[in-house]
C-alpha positions as CSV (number, residue, x, y, z in Angstrom):
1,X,34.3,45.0,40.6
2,X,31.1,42.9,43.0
3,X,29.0,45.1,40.6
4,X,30.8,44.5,37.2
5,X,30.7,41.1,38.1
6,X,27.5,40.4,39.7
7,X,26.1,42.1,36.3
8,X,28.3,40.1,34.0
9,X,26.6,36.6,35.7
10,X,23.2,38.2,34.9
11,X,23.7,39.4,31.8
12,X,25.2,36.0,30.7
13,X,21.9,34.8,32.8
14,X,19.5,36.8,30.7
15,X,21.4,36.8,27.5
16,X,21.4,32.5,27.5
17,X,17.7,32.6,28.0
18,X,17.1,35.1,24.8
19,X,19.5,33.1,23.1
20,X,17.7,29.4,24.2
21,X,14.1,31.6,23.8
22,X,15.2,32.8,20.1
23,X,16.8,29.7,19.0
24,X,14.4,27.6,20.1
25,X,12.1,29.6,17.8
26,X,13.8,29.3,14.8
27,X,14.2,25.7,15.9
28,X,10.2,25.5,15.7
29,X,9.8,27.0,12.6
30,X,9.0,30.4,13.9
31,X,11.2,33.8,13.4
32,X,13.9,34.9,15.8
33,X,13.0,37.6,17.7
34,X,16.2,39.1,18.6
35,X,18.8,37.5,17.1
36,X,17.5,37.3,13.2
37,X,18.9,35.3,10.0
38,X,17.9,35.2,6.4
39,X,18.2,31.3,7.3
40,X,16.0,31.2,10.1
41,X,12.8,29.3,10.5
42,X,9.5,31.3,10.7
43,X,5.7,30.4,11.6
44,X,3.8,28.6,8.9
45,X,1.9,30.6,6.5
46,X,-1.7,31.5,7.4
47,X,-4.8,30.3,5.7
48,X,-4.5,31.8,2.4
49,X,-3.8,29.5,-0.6
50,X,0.0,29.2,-1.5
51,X,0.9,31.9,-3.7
52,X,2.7,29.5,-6.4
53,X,0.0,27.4,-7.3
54,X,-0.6,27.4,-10.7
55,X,-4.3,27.5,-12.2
56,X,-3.3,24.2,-14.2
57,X,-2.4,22.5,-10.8
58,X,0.8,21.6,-12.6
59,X,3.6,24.2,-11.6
60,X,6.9,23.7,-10.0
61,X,7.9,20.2,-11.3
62,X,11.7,20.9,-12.4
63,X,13.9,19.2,-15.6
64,X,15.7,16.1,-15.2
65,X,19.1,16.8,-15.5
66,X,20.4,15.0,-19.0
67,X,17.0,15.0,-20.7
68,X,16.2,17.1,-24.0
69,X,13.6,19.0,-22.7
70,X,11.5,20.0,-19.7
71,X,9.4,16.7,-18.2
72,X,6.0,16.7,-18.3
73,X,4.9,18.1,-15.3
74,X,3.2,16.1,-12.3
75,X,-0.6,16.7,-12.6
76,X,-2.1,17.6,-8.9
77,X,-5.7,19.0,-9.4
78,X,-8.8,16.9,-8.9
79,X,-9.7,14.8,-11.8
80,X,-12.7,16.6,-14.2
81,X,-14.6,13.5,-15.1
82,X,-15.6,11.2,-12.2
83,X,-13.8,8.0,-12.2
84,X,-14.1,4.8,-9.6
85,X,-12.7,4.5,-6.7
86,X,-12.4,2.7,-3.8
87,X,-10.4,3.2,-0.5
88,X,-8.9,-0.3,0.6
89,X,-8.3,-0.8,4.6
90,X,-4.9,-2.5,5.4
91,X,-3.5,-3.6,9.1
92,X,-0.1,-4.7,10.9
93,X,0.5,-4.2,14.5
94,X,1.2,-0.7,14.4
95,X,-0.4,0.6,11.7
96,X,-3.7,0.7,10.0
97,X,-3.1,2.3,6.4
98,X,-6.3,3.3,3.9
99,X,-5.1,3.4,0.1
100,X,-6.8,4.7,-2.3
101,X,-7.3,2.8,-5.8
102,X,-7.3,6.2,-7.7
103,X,-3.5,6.1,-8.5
104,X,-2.9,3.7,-6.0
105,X,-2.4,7.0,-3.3
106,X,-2.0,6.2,0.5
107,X,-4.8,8.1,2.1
108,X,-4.4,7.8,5.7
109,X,-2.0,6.9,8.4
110,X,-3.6,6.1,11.4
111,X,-0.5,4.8,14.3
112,X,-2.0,1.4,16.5
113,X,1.0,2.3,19.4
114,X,0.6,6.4,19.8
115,X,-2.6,8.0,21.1
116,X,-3.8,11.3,19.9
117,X,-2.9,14.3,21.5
118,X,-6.1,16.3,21.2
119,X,-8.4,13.2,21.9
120,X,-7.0,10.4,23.8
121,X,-9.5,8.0,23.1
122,X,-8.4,7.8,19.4
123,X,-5.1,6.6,17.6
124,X,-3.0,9.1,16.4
125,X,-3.5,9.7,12.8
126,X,-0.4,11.8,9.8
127,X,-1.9,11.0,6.6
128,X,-5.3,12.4,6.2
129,X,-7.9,13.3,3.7
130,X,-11.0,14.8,5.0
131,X,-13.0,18.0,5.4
132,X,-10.6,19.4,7.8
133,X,-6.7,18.2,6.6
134,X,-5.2,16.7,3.8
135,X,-2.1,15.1,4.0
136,X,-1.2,12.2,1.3
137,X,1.6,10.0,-0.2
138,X,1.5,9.8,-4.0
139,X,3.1,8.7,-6.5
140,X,3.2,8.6,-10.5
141,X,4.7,8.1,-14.4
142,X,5.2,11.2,-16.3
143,X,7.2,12.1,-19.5
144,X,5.3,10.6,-22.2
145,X,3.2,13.9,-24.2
146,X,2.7,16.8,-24.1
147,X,-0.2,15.8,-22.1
148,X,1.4,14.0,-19.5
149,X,-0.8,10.8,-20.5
150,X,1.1,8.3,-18.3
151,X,-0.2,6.2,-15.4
152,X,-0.1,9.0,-12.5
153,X,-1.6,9.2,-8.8
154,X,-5.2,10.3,-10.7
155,X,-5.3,7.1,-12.7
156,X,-7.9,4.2,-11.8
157,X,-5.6,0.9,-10.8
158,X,-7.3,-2.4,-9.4
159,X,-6.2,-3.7,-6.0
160,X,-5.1,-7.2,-4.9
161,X,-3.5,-8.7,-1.6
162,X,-4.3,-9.4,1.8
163,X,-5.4,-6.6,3.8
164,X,-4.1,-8.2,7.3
165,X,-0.9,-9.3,8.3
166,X,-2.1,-12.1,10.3
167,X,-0.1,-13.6,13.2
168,X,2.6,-15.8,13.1
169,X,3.6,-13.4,9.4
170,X,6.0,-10.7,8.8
171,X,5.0,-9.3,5.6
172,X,2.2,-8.3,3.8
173,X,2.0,-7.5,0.4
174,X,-0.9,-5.9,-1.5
175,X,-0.6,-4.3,-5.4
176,X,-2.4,-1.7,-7.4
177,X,-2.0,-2.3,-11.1
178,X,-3.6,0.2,-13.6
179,X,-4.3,0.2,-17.5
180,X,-2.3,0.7,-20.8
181,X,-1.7,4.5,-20.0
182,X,0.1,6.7,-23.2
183,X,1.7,2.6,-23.9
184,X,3.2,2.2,-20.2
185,X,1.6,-0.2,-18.0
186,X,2.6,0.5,-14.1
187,X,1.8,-1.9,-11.0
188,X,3.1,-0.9,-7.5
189,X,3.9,-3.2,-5.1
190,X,3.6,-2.1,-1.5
191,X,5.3,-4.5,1.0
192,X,4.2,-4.0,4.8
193,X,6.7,-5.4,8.0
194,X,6.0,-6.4,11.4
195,X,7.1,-3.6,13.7
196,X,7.9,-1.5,10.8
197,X,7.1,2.2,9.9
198,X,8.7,1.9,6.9
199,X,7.0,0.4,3.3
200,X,8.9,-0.8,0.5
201,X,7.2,0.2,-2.7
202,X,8.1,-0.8,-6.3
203,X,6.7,0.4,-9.3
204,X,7.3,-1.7,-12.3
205,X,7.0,-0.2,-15.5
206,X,5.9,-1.9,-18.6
207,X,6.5,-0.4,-22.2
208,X,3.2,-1.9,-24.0
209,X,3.8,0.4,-27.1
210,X,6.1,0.0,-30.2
211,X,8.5,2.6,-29.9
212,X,11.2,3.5,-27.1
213,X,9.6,5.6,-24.2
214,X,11.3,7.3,-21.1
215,X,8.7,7.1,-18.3
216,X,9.7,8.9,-14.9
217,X,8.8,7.9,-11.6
218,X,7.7,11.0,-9.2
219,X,7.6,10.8,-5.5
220,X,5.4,13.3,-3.8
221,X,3.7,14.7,-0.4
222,X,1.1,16.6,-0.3
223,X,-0.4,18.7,2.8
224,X,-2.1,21.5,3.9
225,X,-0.2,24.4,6.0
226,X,-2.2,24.3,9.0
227,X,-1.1,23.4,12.3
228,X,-1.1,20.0,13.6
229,X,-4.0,19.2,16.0
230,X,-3.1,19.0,19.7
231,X,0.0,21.0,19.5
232,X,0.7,23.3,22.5
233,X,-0.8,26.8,22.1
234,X,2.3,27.6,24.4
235,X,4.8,27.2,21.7
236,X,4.9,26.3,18.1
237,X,7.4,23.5,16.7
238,X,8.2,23.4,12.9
239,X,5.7,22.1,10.4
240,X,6.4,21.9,6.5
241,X,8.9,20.2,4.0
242,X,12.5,19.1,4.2
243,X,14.8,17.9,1.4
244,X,17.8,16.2,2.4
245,X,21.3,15.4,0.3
246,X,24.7,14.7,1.1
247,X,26.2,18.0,-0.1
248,X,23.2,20.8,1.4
249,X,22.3,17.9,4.6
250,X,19.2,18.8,6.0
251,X,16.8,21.7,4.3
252,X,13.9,23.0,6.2
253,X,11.6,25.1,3.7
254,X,8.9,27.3,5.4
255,X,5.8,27.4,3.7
256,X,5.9,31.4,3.9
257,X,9.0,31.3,1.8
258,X,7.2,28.7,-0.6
259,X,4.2,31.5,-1.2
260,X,7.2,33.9,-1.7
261,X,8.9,31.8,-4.3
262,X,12.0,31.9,-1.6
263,X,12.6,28.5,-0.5
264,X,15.9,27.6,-1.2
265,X,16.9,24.0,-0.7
266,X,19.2,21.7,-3.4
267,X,17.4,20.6,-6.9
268,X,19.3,17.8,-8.0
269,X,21.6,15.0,-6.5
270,X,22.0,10.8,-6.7
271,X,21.2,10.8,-3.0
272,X,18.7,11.8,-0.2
273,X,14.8,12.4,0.1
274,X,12.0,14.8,0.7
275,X,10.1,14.7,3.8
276,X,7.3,16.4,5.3
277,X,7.8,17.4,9.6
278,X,6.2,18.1,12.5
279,X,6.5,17.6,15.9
280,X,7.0,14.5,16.9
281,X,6.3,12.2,13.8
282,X,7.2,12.7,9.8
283,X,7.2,11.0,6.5
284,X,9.8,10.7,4.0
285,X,10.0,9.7,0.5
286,X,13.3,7.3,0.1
287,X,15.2,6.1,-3.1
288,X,18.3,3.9,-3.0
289,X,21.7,5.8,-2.9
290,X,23.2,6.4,-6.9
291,X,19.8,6.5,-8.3
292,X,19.3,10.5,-9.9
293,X,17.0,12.3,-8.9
294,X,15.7,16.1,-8.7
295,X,13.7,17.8,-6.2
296,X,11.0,20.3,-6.2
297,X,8.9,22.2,-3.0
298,X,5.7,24.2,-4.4
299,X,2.6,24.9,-3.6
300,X,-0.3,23.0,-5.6
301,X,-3.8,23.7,-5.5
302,X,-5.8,20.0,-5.5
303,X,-9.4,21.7,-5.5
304,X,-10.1,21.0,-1.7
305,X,-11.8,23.4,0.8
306,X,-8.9,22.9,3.5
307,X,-7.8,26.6,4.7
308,X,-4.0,27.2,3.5
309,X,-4.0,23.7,0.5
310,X,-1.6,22.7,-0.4
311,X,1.9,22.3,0.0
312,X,4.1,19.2,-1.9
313,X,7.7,18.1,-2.0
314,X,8.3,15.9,-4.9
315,X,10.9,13.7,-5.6
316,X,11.6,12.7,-9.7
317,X,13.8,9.9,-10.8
318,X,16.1,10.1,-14.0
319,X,14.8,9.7,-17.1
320,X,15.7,6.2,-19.1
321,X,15.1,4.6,-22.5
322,X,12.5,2.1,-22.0
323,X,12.2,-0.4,-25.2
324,X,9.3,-1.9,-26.5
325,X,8.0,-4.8,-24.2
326,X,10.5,-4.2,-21.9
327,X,10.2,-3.8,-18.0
328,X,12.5,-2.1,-15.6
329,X,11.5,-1.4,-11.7
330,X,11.9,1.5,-9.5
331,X,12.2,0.9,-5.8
332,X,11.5,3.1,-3.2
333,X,10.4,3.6,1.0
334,X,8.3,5.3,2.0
335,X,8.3,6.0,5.7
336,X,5.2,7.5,7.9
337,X,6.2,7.3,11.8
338,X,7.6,8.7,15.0
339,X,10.7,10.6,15.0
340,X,12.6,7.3,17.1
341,X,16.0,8.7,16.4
342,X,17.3,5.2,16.3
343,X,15.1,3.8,13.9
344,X,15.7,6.6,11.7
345,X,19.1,5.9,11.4
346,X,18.9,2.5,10.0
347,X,16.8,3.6,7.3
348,X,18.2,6.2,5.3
349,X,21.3,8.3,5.4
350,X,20.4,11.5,7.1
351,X,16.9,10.5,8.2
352,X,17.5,11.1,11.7
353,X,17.7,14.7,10.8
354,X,14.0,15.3,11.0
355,X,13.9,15.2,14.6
356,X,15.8,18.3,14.5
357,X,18.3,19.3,17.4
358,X,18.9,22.8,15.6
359,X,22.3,24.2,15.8
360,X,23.6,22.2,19.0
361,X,23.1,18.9,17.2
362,X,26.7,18.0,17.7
363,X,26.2,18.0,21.3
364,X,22.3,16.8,21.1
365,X,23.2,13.8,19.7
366,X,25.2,12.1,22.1
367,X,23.3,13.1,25.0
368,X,20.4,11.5,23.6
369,X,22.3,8.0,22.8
370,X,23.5,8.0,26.9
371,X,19.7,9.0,27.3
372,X,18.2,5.6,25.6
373,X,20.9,3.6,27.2
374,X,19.8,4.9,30.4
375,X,16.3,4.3,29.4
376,X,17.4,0.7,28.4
377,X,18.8,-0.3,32.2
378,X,15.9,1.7,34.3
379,X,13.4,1.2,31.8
380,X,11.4,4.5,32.9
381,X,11.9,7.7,30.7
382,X,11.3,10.4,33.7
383,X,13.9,8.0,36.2
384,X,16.6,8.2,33.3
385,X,15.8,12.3,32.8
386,X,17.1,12.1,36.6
387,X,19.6,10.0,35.8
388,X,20.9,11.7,33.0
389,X,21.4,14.8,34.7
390,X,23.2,13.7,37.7
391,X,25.5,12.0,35.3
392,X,26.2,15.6,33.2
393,X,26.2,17.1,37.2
394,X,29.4,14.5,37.8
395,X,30.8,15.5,34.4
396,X,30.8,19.3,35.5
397,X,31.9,18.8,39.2
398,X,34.7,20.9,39.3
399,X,33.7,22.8,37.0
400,X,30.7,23.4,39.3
401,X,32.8,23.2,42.6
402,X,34.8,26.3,41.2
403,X,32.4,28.2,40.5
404,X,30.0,28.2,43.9
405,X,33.4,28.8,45.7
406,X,34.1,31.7,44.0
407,X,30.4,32.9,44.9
408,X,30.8,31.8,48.6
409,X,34.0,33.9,48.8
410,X,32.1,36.7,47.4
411,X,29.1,36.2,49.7
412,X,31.8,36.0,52.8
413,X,33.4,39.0,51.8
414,X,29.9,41.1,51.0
415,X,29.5,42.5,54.3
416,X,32.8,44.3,53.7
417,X,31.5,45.3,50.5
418,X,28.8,46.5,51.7
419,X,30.1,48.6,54.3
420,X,33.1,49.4,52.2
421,X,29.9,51.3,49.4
422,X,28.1,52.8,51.9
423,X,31.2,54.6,53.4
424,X,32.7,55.7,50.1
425,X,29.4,56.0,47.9
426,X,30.5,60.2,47.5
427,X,33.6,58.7,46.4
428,X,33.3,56.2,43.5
429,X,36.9,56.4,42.5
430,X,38.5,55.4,46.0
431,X,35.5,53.3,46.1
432,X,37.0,51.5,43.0
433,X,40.4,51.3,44.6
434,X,39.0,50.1,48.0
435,X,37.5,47.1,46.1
436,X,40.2,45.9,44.3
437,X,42.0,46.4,47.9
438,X,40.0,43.8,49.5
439,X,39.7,40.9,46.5
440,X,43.2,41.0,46.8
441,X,43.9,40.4,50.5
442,X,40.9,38.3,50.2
443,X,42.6,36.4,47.0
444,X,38.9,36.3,45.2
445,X,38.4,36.3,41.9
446,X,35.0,38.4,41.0
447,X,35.3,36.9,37.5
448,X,36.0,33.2,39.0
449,X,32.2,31.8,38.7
450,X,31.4,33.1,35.4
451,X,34.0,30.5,32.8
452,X,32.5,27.4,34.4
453,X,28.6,28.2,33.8
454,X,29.7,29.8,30.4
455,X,30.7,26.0,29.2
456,X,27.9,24.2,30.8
457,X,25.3,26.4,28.8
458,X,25.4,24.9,25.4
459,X,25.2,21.7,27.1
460,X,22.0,22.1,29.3
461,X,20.4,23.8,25.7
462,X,20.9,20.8,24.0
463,X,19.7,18.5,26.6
464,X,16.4,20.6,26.4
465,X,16.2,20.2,23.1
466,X,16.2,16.6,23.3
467,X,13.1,16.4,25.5
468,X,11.6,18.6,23.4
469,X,11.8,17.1,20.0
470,X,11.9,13.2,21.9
471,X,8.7,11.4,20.9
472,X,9.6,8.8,23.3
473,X,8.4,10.7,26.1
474,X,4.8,11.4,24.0
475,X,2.2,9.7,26.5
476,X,4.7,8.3,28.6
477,X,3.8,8.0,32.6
478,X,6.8,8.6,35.1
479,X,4.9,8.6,38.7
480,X,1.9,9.1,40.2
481,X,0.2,11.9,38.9
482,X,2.4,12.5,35.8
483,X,0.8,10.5,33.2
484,X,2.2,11.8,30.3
485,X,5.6,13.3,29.8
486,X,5.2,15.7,27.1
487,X,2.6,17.6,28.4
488,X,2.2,20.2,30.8
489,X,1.7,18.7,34.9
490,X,-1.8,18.7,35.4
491,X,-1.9,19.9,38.7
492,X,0.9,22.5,38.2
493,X,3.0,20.3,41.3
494,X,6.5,20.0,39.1
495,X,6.3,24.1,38.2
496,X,5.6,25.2,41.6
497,X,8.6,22.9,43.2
498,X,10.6,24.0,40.3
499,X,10.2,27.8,41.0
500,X,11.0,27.2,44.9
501,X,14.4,25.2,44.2
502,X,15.0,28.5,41.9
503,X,14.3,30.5,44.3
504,X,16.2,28.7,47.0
505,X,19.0,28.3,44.5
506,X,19.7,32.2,43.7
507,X,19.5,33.0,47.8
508,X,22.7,30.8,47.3
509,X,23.8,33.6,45.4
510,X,26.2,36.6,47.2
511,X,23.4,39.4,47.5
512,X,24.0,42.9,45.5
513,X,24.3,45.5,48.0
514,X,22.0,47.8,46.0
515,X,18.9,47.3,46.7
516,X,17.3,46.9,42.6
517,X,19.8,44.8,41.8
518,X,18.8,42.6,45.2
519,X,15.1,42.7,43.6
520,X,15.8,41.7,40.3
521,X,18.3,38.8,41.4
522,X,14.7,37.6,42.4
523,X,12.4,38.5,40.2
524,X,14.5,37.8,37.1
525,X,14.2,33.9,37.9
526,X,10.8,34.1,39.4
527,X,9.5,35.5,35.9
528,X,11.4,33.0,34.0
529,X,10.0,29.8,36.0
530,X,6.5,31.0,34.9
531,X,7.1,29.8,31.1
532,X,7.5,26.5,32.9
533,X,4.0,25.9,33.7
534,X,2.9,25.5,30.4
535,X,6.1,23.4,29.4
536,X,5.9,19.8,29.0
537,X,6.7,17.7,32.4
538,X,9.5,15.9,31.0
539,X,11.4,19.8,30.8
540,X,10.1,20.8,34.0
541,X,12.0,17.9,35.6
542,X,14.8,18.2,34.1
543,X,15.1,21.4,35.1
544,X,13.9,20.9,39.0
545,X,16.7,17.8,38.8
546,X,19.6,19.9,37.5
547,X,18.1,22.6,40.4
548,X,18.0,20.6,43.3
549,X,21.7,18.8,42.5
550,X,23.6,22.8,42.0
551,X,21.3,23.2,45.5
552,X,23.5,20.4,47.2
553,X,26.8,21.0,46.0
554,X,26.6,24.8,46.6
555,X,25.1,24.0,50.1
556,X,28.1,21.9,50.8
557,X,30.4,24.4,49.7
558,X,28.9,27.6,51.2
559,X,28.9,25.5,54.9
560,X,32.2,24.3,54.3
561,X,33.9,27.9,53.6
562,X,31.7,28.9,56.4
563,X,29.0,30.9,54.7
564,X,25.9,29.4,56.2
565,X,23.0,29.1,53.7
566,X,20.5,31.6,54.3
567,X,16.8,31.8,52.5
568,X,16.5,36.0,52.8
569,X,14.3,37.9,50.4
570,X,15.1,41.3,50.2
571,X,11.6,42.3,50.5
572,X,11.2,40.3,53.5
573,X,13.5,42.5,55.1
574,X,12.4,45.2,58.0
């Protein structure tokens, strides 16, 4: 029974770490390796062009629910005939934003409070459209003819506004107003907050013609399928387009199941939004709850020498009768910032959901509201990681206290065991007997430590998760030499104290009289604690925290049930 139970521990060991290792995959977009589901998450595609673009650069755009016929479609490729443009530069304390007056697109993204990753002397950048990305926010009229000849993100518009918000304001407002386009005249109004990630946008529609017309508005994101710069070659979070509504919640689409016409996600509802992810930071297309809408993920080809281009998620309101002269607006947000779980919330229903917890969320959530209010009193994210963890170590006390005495009874008794093996080890059936013999004058449960480290594991996964997906700890300091806690420790200090307190942690451990098992009781953690050099710091010290408090209290218990601690390798021994 020492040997069914010492191998039940370690196979509950080793099967949560596949488990947190395969979920955490699917988690970041990549496929499981054990454990696989037609749901999962896998890698983004490679640098091929999607396989559903259509040579018309129009493909994908689905009907509106209630409308005759199929909408014109949303046009994508580059425009034939050169037109003018010009890219207008526009500023509030945290962001500097470059629109383009073809169509009124936002171009770039750049963020004044986050530092890129790859080059820290630079602000971090989303929204991009150079040699080497494209990522951009458009939006458009369609449903007029057969030719789509509405106002759309490819027509010429004329600019006015401030292009500072200067102090002492809160708002700036700039517009982009185009032509009599197919008899609809469109001007959007982007408004710009203090402190704010988040852009109203309106689009007022004009019918200049003489006869009725049903313009739609279309929301889209467009981006290539490569992966973000600076991300850790370590791992690989997700990266693509999301569609959120009430009834389906959150949809992840992988852009290899876009090139395979797979992705499955909901079409049509009167709430929700599309959204493009990766780590750390996202944007989202937003209308107001009740207002109709459909939703469509293809790929597009826009004409541009970017590997893997390009990807969109496109958002299409309902179709209405417009009369002649008359005007009706469409409001929207559009959102281009961190993942700050908290400022997500307030925005949209759901929003939060693209800092993506995976399927512990239930239990990630809350840990990561006592993790800001920690923050909020100590003011220091590492100090609060610490915190944090001793408060879940209090939670699980007993829990915990039950379990190491159940090991130090075993470790007290393992010198009987041991014996006990080597003098019946012809005779495995009386060996058997023997055992059982001794837990019960011994009243020891070999099954006793298991149940209390079986419900702490779902809890500790979450928890990692949270660092993981928390932008809050992007370029974050906690002390001395850890200047950044989501990345890896510099100087490899936290890895290498983290792999001793596991180390000094499993000699805790009652030892397995055979000699393997001994090994691998040592090996198994040592080899583990490796992936933790190239994990961010933030993790790492999580981890050493939740090491060095299970250290104390099994310590305690051990010398109080008078089994000393004792540091023994087994190949240490003579």
């Amino acid at each position: 029974m020492n040997d069914i139970r010492r191998t039940i521990l370690w196979v509950i060991f080793g099967f949560s770490m596949v488990m947190l290792w395969d979920q955490w995959q699917v988690h970041n977009g990549k496929k499981a390796t054990f454990f696989p589901s037609p749901a999962q998450q896998t890698a983004p595609a490679g640098a091929s062009a999607p396989a559903t673009t259509s040579s018309a650069s129009t493909a994908g755009v689905p009907s509106v629910p209630g409308t005759a016929a199929t909408v014109a479609s949303v046009p994508a490729g580059i425009e034939t005939a050169p037109t003018p443009k010009e890219r207008i530069e526009v500023s509030t304390d945290v962001l500097k934003l470059t629109f383009d007056t073809e169509g009124g697109s936002l171009v770039r993204t750049e963020f004044l409070k986050h530092i890129d990753m790859a080059d820290k002397t630079r602000n971090f950048v989303l929204l991009d459209e150079s040699k080497d990305r494209v990522y951009l926010a458009q939006t458009g009229v369609i449903g007029g003819s057969a030719s789509g000849a509405f106002p759309t993100h490819k027509t010429p518009m004329t600019f006015s506004g401030a292009r500072t918000l200067k102090d002492g304001e809160n708002e700036l407002v700039l517009q982009f107003t185009s032509a009599d386009v197919g008899g609809i005249k469109l001007v959007k109004t982007y408004t710009l907050h203090r402190g704010a990630y988040d852009v109203a946008v309106k689009h007022e529609l004009t019918n200049v013609s003489a006869a009725p017309l049903s313009p739609q508005v279309y929301l889209q994101l467009v981006r290539d399928g490569n992966k973000p710069l600076g991300e850790s070659s370590f791992y690989s979070t997700f990266t693509g387009p999301a569609v959120y509504t009430e009834a389906k919640k959150y949809q992840k689409v992988e852009f290899k199941n876009i090139k395979n016409n797979k992705a499955d996600y909901e079409k049509a509802a009167d709430n929700g939004y599309v959204a493009m992810v990766q780590h750390y930071f996202a944007s989202a297309w937003i209308l107001p709850q009740g207002v109709q809408r459909t939703f469509s993920v293809d790929g597009v080809d826009i004409g541009s020498p970017v590997a893997d281009c390009c990807y969109r998620a496109t958002m299409i309101t309902h179709a209405d009768a417009l009369a002649p002269g008359a005007t009706k607006a469409v409001n929207a947000t559009f959102f281009a910032g961190p993942q700050q779980e908290t400022m997500l919330e307030k925005l949209a229903p759901g929003l939060e959901l693209v800092k993506d917890y995976g399927w512990l969320t239930i239990l990630a959530k809350p840990l990561y509201w006592l993790l800001d209010k920690l923050h909020g009193f100590i003011q220091n994210w590492g100090w609060s990681i610490v915190a944090l963890v001793l408060l879940l170590k209090i939670a699980f006390y007993w829990l915990n206290a039950k379990a190491y005495s159940s090991m130090a009874k075993m470790k007290a008794i393992n010198p009987k065991i041991t014996e006990m093996r080597e003098r019946l080890k012809e005779k495995p059936q009386q060996m058997q007997q023997e055992m059982m013999r001794i837990y019960r004058e011994e009243k020891v449960n070999p099954m006793g430590g298991c149940f209390p480290i079986m419900i702490q594991i779902p809890v500790f996964i979450a928890l990692y998760w949270v660092l993981l997906s928390s932008v809050e700890m992007r370029n974050v300091p906690w002390i001395l030499w850890i200047k950044d806690l989501s990345s890896p420790d510099p100087f490899y200090i936290l890895p290498l104290v983290m792999t001793a307190t596991t180390l000094l942690q499993t000699s805790l451990n009652p030892a397995p009289p055979d000699p393997m098992q001994a090994k691998m009781m040592w090996f198994m953690p040592l080899i583990f604690s490796v992936m933790f050099f190239f994990f961010p710091a933030g993790l790492v010290l999580y981890w050493i925290t939740n090491n060095i408090l299970s250290i104390l209290q099994q310590w305690v218990i051990n010398t109080r049930m008078g089994v000393p601690p004792k540091f023994n390798m087994p190949w240490m021994k003579k």
